[in-house]
ZADO-1210 file (C-alpha; in nm, 4 decimals, padded with zeros to 6 digits):
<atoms>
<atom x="01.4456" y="00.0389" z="-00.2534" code="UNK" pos="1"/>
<atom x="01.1367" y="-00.1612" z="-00.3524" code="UNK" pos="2"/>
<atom x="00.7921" y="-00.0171" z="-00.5545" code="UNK" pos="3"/>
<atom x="00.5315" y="-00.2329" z="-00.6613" code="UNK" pos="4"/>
<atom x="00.1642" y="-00.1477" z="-00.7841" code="UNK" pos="5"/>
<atom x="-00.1511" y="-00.3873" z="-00.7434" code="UNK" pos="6"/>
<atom x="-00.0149" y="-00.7402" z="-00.7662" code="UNK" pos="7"/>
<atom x="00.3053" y="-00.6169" z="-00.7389" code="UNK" pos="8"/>
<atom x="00.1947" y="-00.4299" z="-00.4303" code="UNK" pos="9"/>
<atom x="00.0742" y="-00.7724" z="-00.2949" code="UNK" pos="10"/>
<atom x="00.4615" y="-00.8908" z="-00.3774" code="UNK" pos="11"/>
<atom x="00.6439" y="-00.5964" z="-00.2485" code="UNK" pos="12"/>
<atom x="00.4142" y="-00.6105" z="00.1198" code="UNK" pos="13"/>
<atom x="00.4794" y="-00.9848" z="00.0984" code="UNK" pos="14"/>
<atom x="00.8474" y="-00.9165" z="00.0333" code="UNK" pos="15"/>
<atom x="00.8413" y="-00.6862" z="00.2977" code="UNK" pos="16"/>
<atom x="00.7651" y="-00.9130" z="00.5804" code="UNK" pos="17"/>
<atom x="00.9791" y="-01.1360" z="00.5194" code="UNK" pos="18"/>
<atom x="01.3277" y="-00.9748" z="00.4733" code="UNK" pos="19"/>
<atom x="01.5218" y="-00.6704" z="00.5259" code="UNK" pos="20"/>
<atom x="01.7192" y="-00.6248" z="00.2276" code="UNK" pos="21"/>
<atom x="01.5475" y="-00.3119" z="00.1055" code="UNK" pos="22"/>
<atom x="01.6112" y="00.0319" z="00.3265" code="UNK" pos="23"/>
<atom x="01.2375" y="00.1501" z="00.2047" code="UNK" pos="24"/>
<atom x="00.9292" y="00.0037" z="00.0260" code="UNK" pos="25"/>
<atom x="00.6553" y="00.1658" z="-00.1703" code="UNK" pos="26"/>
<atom x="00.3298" y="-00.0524" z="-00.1943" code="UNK" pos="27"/>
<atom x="00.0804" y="00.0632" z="-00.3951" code="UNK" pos="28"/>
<atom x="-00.3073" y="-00.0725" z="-00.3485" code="UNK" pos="29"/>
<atom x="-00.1506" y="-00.3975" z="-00.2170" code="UNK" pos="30"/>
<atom x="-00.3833" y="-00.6478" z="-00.1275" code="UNK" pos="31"/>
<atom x="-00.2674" y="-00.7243" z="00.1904" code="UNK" pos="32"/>
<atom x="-00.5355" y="-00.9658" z="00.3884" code="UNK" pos="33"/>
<atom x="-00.6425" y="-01.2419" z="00.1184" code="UNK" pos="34"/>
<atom x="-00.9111" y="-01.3756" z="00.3850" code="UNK" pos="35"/>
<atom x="-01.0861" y="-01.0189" z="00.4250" code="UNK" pos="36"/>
<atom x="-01.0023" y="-00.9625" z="00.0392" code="UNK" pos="37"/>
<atom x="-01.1711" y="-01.2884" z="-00.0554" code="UNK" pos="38"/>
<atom x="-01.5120" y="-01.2143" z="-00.0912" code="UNK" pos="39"/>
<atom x="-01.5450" y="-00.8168" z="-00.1425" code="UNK" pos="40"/>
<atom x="-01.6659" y="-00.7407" z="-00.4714" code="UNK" pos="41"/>
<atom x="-01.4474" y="-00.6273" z="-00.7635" code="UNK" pos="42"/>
<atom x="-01.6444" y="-00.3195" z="-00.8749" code="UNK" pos="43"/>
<atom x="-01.5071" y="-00.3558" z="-01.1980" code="UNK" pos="44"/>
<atom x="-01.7362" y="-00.6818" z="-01.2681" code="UNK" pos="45"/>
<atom x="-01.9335" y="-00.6815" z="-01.0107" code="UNK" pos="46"/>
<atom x="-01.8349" y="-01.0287" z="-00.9281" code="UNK" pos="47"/>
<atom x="-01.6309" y="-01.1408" z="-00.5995" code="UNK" pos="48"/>
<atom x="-01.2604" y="-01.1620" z="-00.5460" code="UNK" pos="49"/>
<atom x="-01.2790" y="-01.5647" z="-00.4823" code="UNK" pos="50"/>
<atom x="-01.2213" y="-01.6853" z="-00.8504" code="UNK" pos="51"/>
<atom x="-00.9337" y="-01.3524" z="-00.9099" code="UNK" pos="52"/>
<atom x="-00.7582" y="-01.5125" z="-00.5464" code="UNK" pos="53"/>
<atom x="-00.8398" y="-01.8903" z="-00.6900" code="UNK" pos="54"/>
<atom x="-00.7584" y="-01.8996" z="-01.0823" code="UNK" pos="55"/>
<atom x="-00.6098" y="-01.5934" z="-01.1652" code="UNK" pos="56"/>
<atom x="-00.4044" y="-01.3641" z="-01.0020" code="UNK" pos="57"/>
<atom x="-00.4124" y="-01.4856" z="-00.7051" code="UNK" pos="58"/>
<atom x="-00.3404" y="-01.8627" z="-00.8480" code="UNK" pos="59"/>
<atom x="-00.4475" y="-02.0318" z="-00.4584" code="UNK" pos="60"/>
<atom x="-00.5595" y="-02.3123" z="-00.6225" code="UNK" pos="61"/>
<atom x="-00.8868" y="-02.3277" z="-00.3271" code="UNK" pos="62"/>
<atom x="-01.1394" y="-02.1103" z="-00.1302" code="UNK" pos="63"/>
<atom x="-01.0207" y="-01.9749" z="00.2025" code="UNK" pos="64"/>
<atom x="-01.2743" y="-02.1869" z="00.3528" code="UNK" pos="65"/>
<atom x="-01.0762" y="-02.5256" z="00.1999" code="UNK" pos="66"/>
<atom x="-00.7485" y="-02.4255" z="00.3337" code="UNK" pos="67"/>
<atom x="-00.7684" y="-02.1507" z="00.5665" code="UNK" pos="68"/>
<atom x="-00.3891" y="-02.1765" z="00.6648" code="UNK" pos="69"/>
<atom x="-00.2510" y="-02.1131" z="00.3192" code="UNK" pos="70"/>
<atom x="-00.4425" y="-01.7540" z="00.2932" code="UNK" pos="71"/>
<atom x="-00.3190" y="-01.6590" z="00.6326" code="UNK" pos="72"/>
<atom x="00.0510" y="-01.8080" z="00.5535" code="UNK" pos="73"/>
<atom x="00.0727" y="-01.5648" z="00.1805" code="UNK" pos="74"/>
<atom x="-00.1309" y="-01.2649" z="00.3396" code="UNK" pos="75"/>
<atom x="00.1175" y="-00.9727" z="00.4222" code="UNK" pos="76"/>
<atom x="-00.0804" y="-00.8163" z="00.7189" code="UNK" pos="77"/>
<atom x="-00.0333" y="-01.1942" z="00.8778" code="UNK" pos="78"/>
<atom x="00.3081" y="-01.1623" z="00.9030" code="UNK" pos="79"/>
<atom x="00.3750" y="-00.7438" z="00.9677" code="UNK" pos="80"/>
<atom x="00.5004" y="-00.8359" z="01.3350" code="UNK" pos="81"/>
<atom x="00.7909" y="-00.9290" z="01.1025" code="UNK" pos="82"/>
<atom x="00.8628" y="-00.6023" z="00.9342" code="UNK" pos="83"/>
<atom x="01.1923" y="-00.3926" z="00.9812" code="UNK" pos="84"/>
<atom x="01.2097" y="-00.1838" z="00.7063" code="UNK" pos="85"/>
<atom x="01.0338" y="00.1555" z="00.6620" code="UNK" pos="86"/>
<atom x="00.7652" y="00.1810" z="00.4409" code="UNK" pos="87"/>
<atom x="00.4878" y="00.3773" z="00.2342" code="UNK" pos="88"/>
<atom x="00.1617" y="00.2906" z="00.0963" code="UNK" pos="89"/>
<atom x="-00.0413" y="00.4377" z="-00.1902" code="UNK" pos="90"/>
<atom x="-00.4123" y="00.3972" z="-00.2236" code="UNK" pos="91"/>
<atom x="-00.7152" y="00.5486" z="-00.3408" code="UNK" pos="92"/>
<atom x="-01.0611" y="00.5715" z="-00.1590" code="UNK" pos="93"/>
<atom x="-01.2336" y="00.4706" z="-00.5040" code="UNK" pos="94"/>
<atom x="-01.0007" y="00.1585" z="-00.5881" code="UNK" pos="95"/>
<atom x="-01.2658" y="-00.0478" z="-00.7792" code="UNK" pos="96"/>
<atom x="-00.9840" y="-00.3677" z="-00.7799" code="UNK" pos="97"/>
<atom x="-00.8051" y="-00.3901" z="-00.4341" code="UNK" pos="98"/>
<atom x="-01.0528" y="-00.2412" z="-00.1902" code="UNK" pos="99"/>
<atom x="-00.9212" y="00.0472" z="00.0150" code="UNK" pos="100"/>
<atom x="-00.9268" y="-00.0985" z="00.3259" code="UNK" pos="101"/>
<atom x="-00.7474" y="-00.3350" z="00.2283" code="UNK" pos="102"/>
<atom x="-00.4290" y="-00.0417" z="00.2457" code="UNK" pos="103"/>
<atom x="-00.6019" y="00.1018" z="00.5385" code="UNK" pos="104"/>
<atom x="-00.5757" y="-00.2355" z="00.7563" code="UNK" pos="105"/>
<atom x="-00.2443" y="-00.3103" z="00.6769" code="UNK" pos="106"/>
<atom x="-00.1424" y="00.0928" z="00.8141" code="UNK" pos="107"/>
<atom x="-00.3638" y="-00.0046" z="01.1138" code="UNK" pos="108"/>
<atom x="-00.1937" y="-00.3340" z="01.1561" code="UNK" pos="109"/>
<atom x="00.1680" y="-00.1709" z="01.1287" code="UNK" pos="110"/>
<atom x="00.0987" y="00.1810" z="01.2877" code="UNK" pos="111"/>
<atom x="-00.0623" y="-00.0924" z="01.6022" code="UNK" pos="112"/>
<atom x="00.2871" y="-00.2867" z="01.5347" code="UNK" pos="113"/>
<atom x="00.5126" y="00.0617" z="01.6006" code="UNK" pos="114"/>
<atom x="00.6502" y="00.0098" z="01.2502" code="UNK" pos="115"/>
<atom x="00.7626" y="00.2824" z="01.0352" code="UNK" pos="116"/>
<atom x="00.5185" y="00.3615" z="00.7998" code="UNK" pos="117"/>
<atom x="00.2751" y="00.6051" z="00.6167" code="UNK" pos="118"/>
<atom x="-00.0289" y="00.6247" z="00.4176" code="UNK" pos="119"/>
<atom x="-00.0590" y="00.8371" z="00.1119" code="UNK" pos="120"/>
<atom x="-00.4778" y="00.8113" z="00.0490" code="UNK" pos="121"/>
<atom x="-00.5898" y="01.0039" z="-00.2142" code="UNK" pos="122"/>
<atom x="-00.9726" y="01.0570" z="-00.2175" code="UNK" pos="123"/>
<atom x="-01.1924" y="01.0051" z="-00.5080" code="UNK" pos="124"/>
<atom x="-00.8828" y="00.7811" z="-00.6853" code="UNK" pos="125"/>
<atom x="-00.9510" y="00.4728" z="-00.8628" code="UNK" pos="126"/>
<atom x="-00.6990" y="00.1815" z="-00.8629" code="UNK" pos="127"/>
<atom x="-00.4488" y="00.4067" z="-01.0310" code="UNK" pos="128"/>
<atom x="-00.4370" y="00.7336" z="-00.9855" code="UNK" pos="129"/>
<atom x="-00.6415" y="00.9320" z="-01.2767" code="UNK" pos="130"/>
<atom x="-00.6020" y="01.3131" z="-01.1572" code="UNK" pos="131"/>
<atom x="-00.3272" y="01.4902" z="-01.3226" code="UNK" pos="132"/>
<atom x="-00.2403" y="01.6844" z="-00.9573" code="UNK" pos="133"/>
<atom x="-00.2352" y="01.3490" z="-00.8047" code="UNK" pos="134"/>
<atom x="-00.0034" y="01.1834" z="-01.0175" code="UNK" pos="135"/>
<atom x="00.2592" y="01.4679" z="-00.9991" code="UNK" pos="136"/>
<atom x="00.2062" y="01.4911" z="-00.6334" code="UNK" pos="137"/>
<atom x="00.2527" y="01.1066" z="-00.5281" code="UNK" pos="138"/>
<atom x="00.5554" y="01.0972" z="-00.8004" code="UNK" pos="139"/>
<atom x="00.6978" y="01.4059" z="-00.5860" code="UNK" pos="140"/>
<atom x="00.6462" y="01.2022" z="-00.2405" code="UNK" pos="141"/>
<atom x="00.7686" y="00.8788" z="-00.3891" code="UNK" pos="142"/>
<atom x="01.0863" y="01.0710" z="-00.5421" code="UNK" pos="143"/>
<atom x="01.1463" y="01.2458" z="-00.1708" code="UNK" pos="144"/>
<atom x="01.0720" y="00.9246" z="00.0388" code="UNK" pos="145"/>
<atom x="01.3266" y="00.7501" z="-00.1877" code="UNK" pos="146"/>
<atom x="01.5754" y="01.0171" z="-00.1647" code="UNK" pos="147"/>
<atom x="01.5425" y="01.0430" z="00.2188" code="UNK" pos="148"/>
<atom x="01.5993" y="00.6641" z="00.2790" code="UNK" pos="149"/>
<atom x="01.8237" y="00.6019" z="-00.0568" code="UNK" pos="150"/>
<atom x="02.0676" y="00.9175" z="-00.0316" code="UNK" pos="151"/>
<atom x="02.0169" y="01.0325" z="00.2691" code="UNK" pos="152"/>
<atom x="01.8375" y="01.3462" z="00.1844" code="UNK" pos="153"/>
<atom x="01.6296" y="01.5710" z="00.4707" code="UNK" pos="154"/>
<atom x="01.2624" y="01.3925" z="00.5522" code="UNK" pos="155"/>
<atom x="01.0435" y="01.6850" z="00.4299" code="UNK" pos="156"/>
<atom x="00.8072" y="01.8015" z="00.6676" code="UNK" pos="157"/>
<atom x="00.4701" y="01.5725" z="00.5309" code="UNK" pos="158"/>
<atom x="00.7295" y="01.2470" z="00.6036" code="UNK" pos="159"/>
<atom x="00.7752" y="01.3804" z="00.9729" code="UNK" pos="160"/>
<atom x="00.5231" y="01.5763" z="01.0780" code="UNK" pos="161"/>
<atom x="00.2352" y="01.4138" z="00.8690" code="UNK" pos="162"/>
<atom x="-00.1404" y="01.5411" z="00.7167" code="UNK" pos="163"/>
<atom x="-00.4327" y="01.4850" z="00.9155" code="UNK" pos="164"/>
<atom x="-00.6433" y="01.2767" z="00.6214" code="UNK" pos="165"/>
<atom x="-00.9043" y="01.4737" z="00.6557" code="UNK" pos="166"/>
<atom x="-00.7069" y="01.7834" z="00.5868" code="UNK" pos="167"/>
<atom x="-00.5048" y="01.6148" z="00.3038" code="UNK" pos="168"/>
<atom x="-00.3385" y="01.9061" z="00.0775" code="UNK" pos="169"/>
<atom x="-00.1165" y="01.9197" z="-00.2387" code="UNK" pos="170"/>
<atom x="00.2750" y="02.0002" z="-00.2168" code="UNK" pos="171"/>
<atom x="00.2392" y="02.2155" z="-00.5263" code="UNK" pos="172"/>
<atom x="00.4819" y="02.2957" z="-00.8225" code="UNK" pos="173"/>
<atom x="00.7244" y="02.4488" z="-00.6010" code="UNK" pos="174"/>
<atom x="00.7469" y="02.1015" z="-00.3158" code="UNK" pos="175"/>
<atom x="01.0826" y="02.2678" z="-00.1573" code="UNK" pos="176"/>
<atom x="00.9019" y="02.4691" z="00.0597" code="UNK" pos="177"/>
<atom x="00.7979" y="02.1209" z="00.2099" code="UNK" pos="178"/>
<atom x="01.1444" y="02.0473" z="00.3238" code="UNK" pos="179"/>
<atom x="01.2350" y="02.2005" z="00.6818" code="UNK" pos="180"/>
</atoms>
């Protein structure tokens, strides 16, 4: 298995379309479409993306608008056509760093795809998860989506039968009653 957070969520998305070494992949608030990604604001500064994508992080070396091709060729959802390995994303609705969406388009782009995937959202979250309940329950998840695709364990029921977002609930302390 693969987990990555942030710029390691970039990596492990990345990683993900290109090879199928891993039987599962946790991304968590992956920035997945540099383009789109490019100029949103960073709600930590207040400033745009660009420079974080240029000089930073990101280390592109140019604007999207110098060399479109290069931000297409090292942007995951670009390349999710290629993915063949199940896969779960983490994100919060309040991620002042890597937009939301940006988690939400690459679901869309896979869920469009018929790849194997699912979205763990948590509302009100910043970039990492600050609510104690949160934590505890995406650690749970994490552990059982592992387990499932690492040991062979039983999908519990939120892996197969999902939660409506809008209806999102807790697993609780006792998360065995989850399992079918």
């Amino acid at each position: 298995g693969l987990q990555g957070h942030s710029w390691g969520g970039y990596e492990s998305s990345f990683i993900l379309t290109q090879t199928d070494m891993f039987a599962c992949v946790v991304t968590g608030a992956p920035l997945t479409n540099l383009i789109s990604m490019y100029n949103i604001i960073y709600k930590g500064s207040g400033n745009f993306n660009g420079p974080i994508l240029e000089w930073s992080q990101g280390r592109m070396g140019v604007s999207p608008y110098e060399d479109f091709d290069l931000y297409v060729s090292q942007s995951p959802i670009h390349h999710a056509k290629n993915i063949s390995t199940p896969f779960l994303i983490l994100h919060g609705t309040a991620d002042g760093a890597v937009d939301w969406n940006q988690g939400v388009e690459y679901y869309q782009t896979a869920r469009r795809l018929g790849k194997e995937v699912i979205l763990l959202s948590y509302p009100d979250e910043p970039h990492h998860l600050g609510k104690e309940d949160n934590q505890k329950d995406f650690q749970i998840r994490m552990k059982q989506y592992f387990d499932h695709f690492l040991k062979g364990s039983e999908a519990p029921l939120w892996m197969t039968d999902g939660v409506d977002h809008l209806d999102k609930k807790r697993i609780g302390p006792d998360y065995q009653e989850d399992k079918k």
